[in-house]
Structures are given as C-alpha cells and as structure tokens.
C-alpha positions in Angstrom: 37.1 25.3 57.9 35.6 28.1 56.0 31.9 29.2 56.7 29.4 27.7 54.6 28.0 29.9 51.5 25.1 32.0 52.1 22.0 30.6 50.0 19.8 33.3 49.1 16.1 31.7 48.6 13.4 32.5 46.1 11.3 33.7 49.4 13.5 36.2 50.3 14.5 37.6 46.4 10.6 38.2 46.6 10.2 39.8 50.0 13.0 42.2 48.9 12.0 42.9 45.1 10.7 46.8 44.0 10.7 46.3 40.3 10.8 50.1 40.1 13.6 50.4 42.2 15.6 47.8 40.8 14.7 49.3 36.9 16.2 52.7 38.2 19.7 51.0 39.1 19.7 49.9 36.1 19.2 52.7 34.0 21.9 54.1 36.2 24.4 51.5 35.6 23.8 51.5 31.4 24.8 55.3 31.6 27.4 54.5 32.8 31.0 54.0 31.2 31.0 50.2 29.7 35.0 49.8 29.6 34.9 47.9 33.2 32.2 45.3 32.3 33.2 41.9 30.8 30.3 39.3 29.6 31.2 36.6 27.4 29.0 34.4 25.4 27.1 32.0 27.0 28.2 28.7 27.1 25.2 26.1 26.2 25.4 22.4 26.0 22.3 20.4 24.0 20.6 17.3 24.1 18.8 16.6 21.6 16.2 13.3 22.5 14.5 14.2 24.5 15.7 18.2 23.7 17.3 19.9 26.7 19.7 22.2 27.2 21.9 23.4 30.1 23.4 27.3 29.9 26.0 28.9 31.5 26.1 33.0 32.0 28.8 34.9 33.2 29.3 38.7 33.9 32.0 41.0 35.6 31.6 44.5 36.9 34.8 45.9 38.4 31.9 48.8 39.3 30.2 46.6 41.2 33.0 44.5 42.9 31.2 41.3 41.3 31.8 37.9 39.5 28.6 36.2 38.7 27.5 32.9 37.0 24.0 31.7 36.8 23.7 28.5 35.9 20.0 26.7 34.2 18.6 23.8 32.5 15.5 24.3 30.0 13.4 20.8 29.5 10.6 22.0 27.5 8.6 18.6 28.0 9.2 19.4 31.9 6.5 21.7 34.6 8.2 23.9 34.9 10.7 23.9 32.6 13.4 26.0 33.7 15.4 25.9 36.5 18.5 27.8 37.9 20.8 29.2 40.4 23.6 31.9 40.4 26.7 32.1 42.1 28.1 35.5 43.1 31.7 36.2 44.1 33.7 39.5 45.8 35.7 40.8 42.2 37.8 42.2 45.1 38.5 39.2 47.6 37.6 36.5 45.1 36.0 35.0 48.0 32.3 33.3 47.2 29.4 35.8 48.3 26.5 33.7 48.3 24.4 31.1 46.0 21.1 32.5 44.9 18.2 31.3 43.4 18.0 31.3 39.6 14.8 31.4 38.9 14.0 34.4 41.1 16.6 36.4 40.2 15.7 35.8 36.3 12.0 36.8 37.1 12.8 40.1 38.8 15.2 40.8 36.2 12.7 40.1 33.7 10.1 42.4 35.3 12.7 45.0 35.9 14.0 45.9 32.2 10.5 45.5 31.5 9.6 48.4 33.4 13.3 50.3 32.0 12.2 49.8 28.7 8.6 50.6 28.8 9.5 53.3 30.5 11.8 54.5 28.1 9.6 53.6 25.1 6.0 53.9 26.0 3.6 56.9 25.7 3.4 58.4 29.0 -0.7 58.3 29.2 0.0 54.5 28.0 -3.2 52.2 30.3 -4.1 49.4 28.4 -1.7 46.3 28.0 -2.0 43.5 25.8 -0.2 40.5 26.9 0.2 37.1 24.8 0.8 34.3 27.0 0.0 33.0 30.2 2.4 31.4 32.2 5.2 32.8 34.9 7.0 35.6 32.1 3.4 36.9 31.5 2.7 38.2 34.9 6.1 39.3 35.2 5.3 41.6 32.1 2.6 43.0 34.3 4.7 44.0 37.2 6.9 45.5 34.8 4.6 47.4 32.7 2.5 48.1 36.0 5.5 49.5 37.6 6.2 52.6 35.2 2.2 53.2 33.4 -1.1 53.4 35.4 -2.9 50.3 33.6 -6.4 50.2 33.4 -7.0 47.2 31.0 -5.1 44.3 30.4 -6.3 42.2 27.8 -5.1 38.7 27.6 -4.7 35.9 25.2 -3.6 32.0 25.5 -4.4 29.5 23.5 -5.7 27.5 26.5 -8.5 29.5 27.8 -9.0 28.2 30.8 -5.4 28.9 31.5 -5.9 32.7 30.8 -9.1 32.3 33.2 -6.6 30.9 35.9 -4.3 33.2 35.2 -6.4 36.2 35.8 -7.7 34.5 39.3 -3.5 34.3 40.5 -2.4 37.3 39.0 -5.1 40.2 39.2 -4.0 41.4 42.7 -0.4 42.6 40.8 -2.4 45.6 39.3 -5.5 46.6 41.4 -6.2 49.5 39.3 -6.5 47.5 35.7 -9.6 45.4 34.7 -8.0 41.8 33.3 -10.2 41.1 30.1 -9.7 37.1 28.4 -9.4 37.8 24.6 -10.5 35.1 21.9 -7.6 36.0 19.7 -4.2 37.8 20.1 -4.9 40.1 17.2 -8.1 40.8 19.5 -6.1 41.8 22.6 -4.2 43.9 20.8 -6.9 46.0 19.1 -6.7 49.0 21.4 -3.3 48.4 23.7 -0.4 51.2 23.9 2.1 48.4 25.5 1.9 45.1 23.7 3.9 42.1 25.6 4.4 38.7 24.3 5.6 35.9 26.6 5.0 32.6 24.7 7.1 29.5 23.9 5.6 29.9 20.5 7.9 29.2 16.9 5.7 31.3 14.6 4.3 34.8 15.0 1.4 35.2 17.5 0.2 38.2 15.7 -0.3 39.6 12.8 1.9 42.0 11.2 -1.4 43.6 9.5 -2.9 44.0 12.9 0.0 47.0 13.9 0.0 49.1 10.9 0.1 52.3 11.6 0.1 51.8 15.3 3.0 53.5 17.5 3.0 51.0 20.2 5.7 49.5 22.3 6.4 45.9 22.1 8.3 44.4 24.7 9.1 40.2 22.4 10.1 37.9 25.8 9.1 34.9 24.6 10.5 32.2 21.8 13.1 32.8 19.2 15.4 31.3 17.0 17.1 32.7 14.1 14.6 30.9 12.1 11.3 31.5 14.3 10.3 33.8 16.6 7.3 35.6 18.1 6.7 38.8 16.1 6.6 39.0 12.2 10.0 39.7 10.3 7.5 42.7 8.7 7.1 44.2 12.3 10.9 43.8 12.9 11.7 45.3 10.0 9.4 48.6 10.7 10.1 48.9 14.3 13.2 50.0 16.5 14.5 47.4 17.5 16.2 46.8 21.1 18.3 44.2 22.2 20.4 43.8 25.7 23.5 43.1 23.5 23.7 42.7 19.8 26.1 40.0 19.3 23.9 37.6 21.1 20.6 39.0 19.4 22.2 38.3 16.2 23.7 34.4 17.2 20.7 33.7 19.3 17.7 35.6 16.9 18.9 36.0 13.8 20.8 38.8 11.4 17.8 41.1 11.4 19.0 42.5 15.1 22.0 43.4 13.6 20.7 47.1 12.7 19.2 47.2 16.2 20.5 49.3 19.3 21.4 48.5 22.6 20.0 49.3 26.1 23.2 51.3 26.7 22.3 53.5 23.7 18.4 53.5 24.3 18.9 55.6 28.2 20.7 58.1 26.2 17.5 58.6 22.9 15.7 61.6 23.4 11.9 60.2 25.1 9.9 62.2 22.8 11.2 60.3 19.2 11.2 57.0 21.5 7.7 57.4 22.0 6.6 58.5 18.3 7.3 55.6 17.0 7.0 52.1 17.2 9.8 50.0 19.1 9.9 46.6 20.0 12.5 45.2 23.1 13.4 41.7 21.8 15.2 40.3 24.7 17.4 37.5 24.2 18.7 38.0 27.7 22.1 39.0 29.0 24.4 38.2 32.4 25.0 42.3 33.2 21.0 42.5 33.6 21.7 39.3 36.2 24.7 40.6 37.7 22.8 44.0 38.4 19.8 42.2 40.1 22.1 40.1 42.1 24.2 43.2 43.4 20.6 44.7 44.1 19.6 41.6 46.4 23.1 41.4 47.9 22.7 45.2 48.8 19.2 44.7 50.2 20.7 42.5 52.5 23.3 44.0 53.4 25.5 41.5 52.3 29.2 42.7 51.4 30.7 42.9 48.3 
C-alpha cells in the first residue's frame, strides 16, 4: 500500500511564509520564458438559490516539475465564505506530492503579488496606504504593501465601523511602524495615500473616479468584479494602466475593458521610472501559475521533493 499523502496545514503555510521572499520568486519566474507553462481556464460550476459556486484551477510548469489543482467553494451567505485546498503532483513521476490548504496558499499568494506589484508600480518614498475593506484580503494587502514600502499611515474604510475598529485591534502588529487611522468615507482614506488597496465584496465602485484626478497612485482592485460591476470606476480604468495576471480571464471574468491591459509577464520587464509616473491599477482576477508558484515555494521550504 502506498504511503498516505502529505497534508500541508494552514499552520505550517504560515510558519513558513516571507511575502518578500515569495514576491522575488515570482518576479523571477515571470522573466522567465512562458513556452513551458500550461494554465487552462477555470472550470466553475454555479448554483444559483441559494448562489454558490465551486472552481476548479489548474496550472503546469515543466520549470518547476509541477501539476497543481486547487480546488474552492464561494457561499457568499456563509462565515467565511471561501474555502479550498490544492493538490500538487511531481510533473516528473506523476506521483501525488501532497494536499495543501487552499485558503492559505491563496492568502500568501495574495499578499505576495501584492508586494510584486507594488513594488513594481509604486513610488519608492510611497508610506501612506489606503485600504477599502476589512476582512481577511485587507490585511493581506497590508503585508503585501508593507513588505516592499515603509508605511507610516494606513487609513482604513468599511462600511461597518466597528469592523474597521476590530480590524485595527487584530491586524496593527503586521506593520509596527504605520499608525492605522478609521476613515468615515473611502474617498476620505484616500485623500493623501500613494498605494490605494481595495478588498471588498462590493458590486459598484467604492470610490470616486473624481477623487483620483490627477493623482499618480497605484491601485492594487482585489476585491469584487463582474463584467458588469466591479470595484473601481470604468473612468479610472480607462485612465490608468491597467494589470492583469492573464488577459483572457480578465476579459471573461471582468469585462472587455482589460482587453487593452498588460500582463505581469510584461510589467517585470517596464522600465520603473514610467511605472511609477503614472497611475496603474493591478486588477486581479487571479490565476493558477501565481498558485502553482506559492505551492512550489511551500514544497521547497519543506524540503519536500518535486
């Protein structure tokens, strides 16, 4: 009888996540030649009363020696709503590597190409972050952002207050050099920010398009979208760069306006200083090579093969 599959817990993707760490292989592996990666659509199956919808992600790297598949359900209605796992296999034996927890692995991923793309994108003396939401992607924004920019403020708005207030309380030891500050309005927690991060389940824009002008900041959109609604305004869209993991899904997933946008592959190779004199925007849709990258990062902090 064969030995029984590794499970790779939430605990232990936390003990072993450097966000920083985990943003440089990436940036690594998107400079690198494409030809030998393989990610199909994902596949999604949808309930509609009461809405729920279960997803299914998979990625190849011959570069990696990988297969991967992570697997979720989203019920909205549910606390919390999402859950996952991911199952990783040897692209070289074909033999099952280990089962890994979904969740975890989406959250480090999250925070990781955060950090690439801020990075990337932001001014260099960036240190005040605005972040619009309040829930488990919001404090991954901050160890993204607070990964690549010493933050010194970050301003928050929720519509639920006291949310933001117990936010704050859980989350303010991620960045001990940044004051947290509860907003009354989004437009207000925006007013002075160089990095602006929205992680909401909202269906219309949670700030106004009037709010940016003229403002080069980076905007890293994690939150809601639909080809019909999304987070930001179509006007900031349209007067932005826009990045996406991978355009095809952008465009099936978020609508026709991502079309014109480019990819992460493209972005590691833009010269920083036009990056960061204008304003971009990093609507992620999500995609399984950010997943399968993250997994071969926990695998090789294990020491697991592959």
């Amino acid at each position: 009888m064969s030995a029984a599959i590794k499970y790779i817990s939430k605990e232990e993707i936390i003990l072993l996540s450097n966000v920083k760490s985990l943003a440089h292989r990436m940036k690594l592996e998107y400079a690198n030649d494409f030809s030998s990666i393989n990610t199909p659509q994902r596949v999604s199956i949808f309930r509609e009363n009461p809405y729920g919808v279960f997803n299914a992600m998979s990625a190849f790297s011959d570069r990696c020696n990988l297969f991967i598949t992570k697997m979720g359900t989203v019920i909205p209605q549910n606390d919390p709503s999402v859950h996952a796992v991911v199952l990783a296999f040897s692209s070289q034996t074909g033999k099952p590597l280990a089962i890994l927890d979904g969740d975890a692995i989406t959250h480090l991923k999250c925070a990781a190409i955060t950090a690439l793309v801020t990075d990337l994108c932001a001014l260099p003396e960036a240190k005040v972050l605005a972040l619009i939401g309040s829930g488990i992607q919001a404090r991954e924004q901050i160890r993204g952002v607070g990964a690549v920019r010493q933050l010194e403020q970050i301003r928050i708005f929720s519509r639920d207050g006291n949310r933001v207030r117990s936010f704050i309380e859980e989350n303010s030891q991620l960045c001990d050099s940044a004051e947290f500050v509860s907003c009354a309005s989004a437009n207000e927690a925006i007013a002075n920010a160089e990095v602006i991060s929205t992680a909401t389940t909202s269906f219309e824009p949670v700030i106004s398009a009037e709010a940016l002008d003229g403002k080069f900041v980076h905007i890293n959109c994690m939150g809601n979208h639909t080809p019909h609604s999304r987070e930001l305004p179509i006007r900031i869209l349209q007067q932005s760069l826009l990045i996406v993991e991978d355009i095809p899904t952008a465009i099936l997933e978020a609508g026709e306006i991502h079309r014109d946008a480019i990819t992460i592959e493209k972005l590691v190779k833009q010269t920083l200083s036009k990056l960061q004199q204008q304003r971009t925007v990093f609507a992620s849709t999500g995609h399984a090579f950010l997943d399968l990258i993250t997994v071969g990062y926990v695998l090789a902090a294990l020491k697991e093969p592959q």
